[in-house]
Phi, psi and omega in degrees: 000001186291355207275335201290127166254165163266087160227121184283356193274323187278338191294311168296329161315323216262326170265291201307005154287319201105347181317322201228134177286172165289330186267347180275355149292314181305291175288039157260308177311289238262333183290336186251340157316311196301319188300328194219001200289327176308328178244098223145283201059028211276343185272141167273316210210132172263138151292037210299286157022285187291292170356271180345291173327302179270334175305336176296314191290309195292343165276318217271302174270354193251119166313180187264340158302298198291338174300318203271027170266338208230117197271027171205040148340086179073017195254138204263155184193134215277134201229123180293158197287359184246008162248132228269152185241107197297003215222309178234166209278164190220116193236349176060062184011061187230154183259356189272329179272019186299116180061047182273192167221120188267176190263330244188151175282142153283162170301345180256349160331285164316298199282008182276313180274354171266320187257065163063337190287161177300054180305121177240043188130168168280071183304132202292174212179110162342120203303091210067028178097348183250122177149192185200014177233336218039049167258005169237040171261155183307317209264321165172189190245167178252155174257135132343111192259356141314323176172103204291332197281358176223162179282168176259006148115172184206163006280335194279031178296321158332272194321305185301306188303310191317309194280342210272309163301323165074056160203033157221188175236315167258167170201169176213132165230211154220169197216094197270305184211032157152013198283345136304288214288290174348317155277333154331305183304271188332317205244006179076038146217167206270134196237104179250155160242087167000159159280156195293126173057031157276342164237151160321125156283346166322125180075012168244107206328071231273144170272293206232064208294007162235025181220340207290167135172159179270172175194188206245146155237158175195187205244003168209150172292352167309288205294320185315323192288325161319280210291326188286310167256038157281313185291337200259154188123154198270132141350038195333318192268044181210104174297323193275357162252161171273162190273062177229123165242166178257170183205142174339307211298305178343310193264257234288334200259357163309130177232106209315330195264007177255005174254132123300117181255140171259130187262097206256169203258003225259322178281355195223039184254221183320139159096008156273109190330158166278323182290332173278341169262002172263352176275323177310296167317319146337294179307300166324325167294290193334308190287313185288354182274009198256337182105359185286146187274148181262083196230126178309167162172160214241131173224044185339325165271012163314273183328338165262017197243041153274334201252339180260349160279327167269006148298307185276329158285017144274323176295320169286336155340263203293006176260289154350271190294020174304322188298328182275083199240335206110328204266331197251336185195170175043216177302115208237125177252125185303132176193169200286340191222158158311278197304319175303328197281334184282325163280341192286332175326284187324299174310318189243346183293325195243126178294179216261354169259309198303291178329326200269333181299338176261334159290346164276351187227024185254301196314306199296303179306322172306146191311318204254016162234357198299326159258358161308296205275297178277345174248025146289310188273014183266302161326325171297300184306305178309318192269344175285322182297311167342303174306314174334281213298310200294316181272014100344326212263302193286336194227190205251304220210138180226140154264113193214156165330125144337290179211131233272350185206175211296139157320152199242133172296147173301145173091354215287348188222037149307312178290339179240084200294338181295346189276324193288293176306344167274010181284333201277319223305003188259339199235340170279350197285330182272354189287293220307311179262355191077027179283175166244120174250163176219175172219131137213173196301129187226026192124181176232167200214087180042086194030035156224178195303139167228133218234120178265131200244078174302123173241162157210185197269184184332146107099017179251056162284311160352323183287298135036247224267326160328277200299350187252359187261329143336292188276344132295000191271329185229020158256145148289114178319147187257128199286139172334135199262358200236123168314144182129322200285177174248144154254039194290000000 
């Protein structure tokens, strides 16, 4: 199997010729977990079984017609834990879901298993999506596969990590207010976040249901463009989402020396590692050597919008998670009375950032601040989109940092949850507004990852993905961290 690379574009060519079976991917996957997950951490739950299983029925029942039909033909792929699965267990990294089971597939689940891929397990997460390390899941922490002493970035570190290691080709993760791109940034691959209800939200386990949405990790924007339009498309159990696919064509007829890019100056002061912004700067020459216009421009409410995404996402929080009482599903503490029983639940069921994230968004929501916090930071909300639309009118595109500095060691921002929460500050703003962001990769910086962060306007990932496969095509992927791996 060493002949084999993570490349899902070739991968998928390759069983639907017949050169490589589904089960000979699986068992490369399920080999290379075993080989490296321990120090890793990134899987809650492996399917070996199940895996095995379907990779057997797609060599054995399926013609080489029906195969090439099915465009993520035998390819295996790690599915972050808060989207829920009928076949493995779904805990969002939490003890209050500890060892449920859902009745029902999420929707891009289903649709992963309709165009052939494998699912082979589940990936840990900050406990319900919260966090920017994947230091708050219940169950355990993911590492950094770049140097196991950092985090691998959060909530989607499981996913980043999977692919970063080089033990899926793909993942699916989700992204309330950077929880892609940020371990994308972090772990060297590349990670978007949709435009808002361009892919379902059916089955995913909502923190902030007007910031939440899935999105892809691969180790190329190619293969990501695979997986984005398997996933994408409109919902009967999802209102909010739309009737938009992307297509090749789309992405490929982009041309780098026909773009105007935007540069906000908002992103580019006080508070960037110096080493993460000589990398950056880098990139930027790059582009401009692609023939691309380069143009300052302003997103002047860039400053609050750290203090208005976690006013509104602790509040929907904390609406969410209403639900997890004891009474219906999952984790339950025995206690003498109803209302004791529902705190003692509440109290042990749930860690110390969902707490503190839901008493913060209790607060916010309460009669006598509801309009001092939460509809102040709605208002907020409205003038950051505003900021868009206006520098939209001017560029093609905007480019920024991912994130302003180096993965971070475990613990060092445990004492200061605001230090934590400033990890985002770069990534919350496309939540806010419904933008589509992508993070890739643009070199390492004494040896770890720095991640360049492409925004557009609505339903324009196409542009996107155009412009980033440009720049990968003459930046170089950064090779697997882990021996063993392909720099393919």
């Amino acid at each position: 199997m060493a002949s084999l690379t993570w490349d899902a574009v070739e991968m998928v060519r390759r069983v639907q010729s017949g050169e490589v079976s589904a089960l000979e991917l699986v068992d490369a996957a399920l080999e290379r977990i075993a080989d490296v997950d321990a120090n890793i951490g990134a899987f809650l739950y492996v399917d070996d079984n199940g895996a095995r299983d379907a990779a057997s029925r797609i060599d054995s029942d399926l013609t080489r017609e029906q195969k090439e039909r099915l465009p993520l033909a035998g390819i295996p792929v790690a599915i972050k834990d808060n989207l829920v699965t009928r076949e493995m267990p779904t805990t969002a990294g939490s003890k209050i879901l500890e060892g449920f089971r859902s009745p029902y597939n999420a929707t891009v689940v289903e649709r992963l298993l309709a165009a052939g891929a494998i699912p082979v397990g589940k990936v840990n997460l900050d406990e319900f999506a919260m966090g920017s390390s994947t230091e708050h899941s219940a169950y355990q922490v993911t590492r950094n596969p770049w140097d196991p002493t950092r985090v691998p970035g959060g909530s989607s570190g499981g996913s980043a990590a999977a692919v970063a290691a080089g033990m899926v080709p793909l993942a699916l993760g989700s992204d309330t207010g950077g929880s892609i791109r940020t371990p994308a940034s972090y772990c060297g691959v590349v990670g978007m976040k949709p435009t808002y209800g361009r892919v379902s939200r059916y089955g995913l386990i909502a923190f902030a249901s007007s910031l939440d949405q899935v999105g892809p990790f691969a180790r190329t924007v190619r293969d990501a463009v695979l997986l984005l339009h398997v996933i994408t498309g409109k919902d009967p159990h999802d209102a909010t989402s739309v009737d938009v696919m992307p297509t090749q064509a789309t992405v490929a007829a982009v041309e780098p020396s026909r773009m105007r890019i935007g540069l906000p100056e908002e992103y580019f002061g006080d508070g960037i590692d110096p080493k993460v912004r000589t990398r950056v700067d880098g990139a930027l020459e790059t582009l401009r050597g692609l023939g691309a216009t380069l143009v300052p421009i302003s997103l002047p409410h860039t400053r609050y919008a750290i203090a208005t995404y976690y006013l509104i996402a602790n509040a929907e929080a904390s609406s969410n998670l209403s639900r997890y009482d004891g009474v219906r599903y999952g984790f339950r503490e025995a206690a003498p009375d109803l209302i004791q029983m529902y705190a003692n639940t509440r109290s042990l069921g749930f860690g110390r950032e969902v707490r503190r994230r839901i008493l913060l968004g209790t607060h916010a929501l309460s009669a006598g601040y509801y309009d001092a916090y939460y509809l102040k930071a709605q208002k907020v909300r409205t003038l950051i989109r505003r900021d868009f639309e206006q520098a939209f009118s001017q560029v093609d595109l905007i480019v920024t940092p991912t994130v302003p500095d180096l993965p971070f060691k475990f613990g060092e921002r445990e004492v200061d949850p605001l230090q934590m929460y400033l990890t985002d500050i770069f990534t919350v703003t496309t939540n806010l507004a419904g933008l589509p962001g992508l993070s890739q990769p643009i070199g390492l910086t004494d040896g770890l990852p720095v991640g360049l962060q492409w925004i557009a306007p609505a339903l324009q990932e196409e542009r996107i993905l155009g412009m980033a496969q440009a720049l990968e095509s003459v930046l170089p992927v950064p090779s697997w961290p882990m021996q063993g791996g392909s720099s393919q």
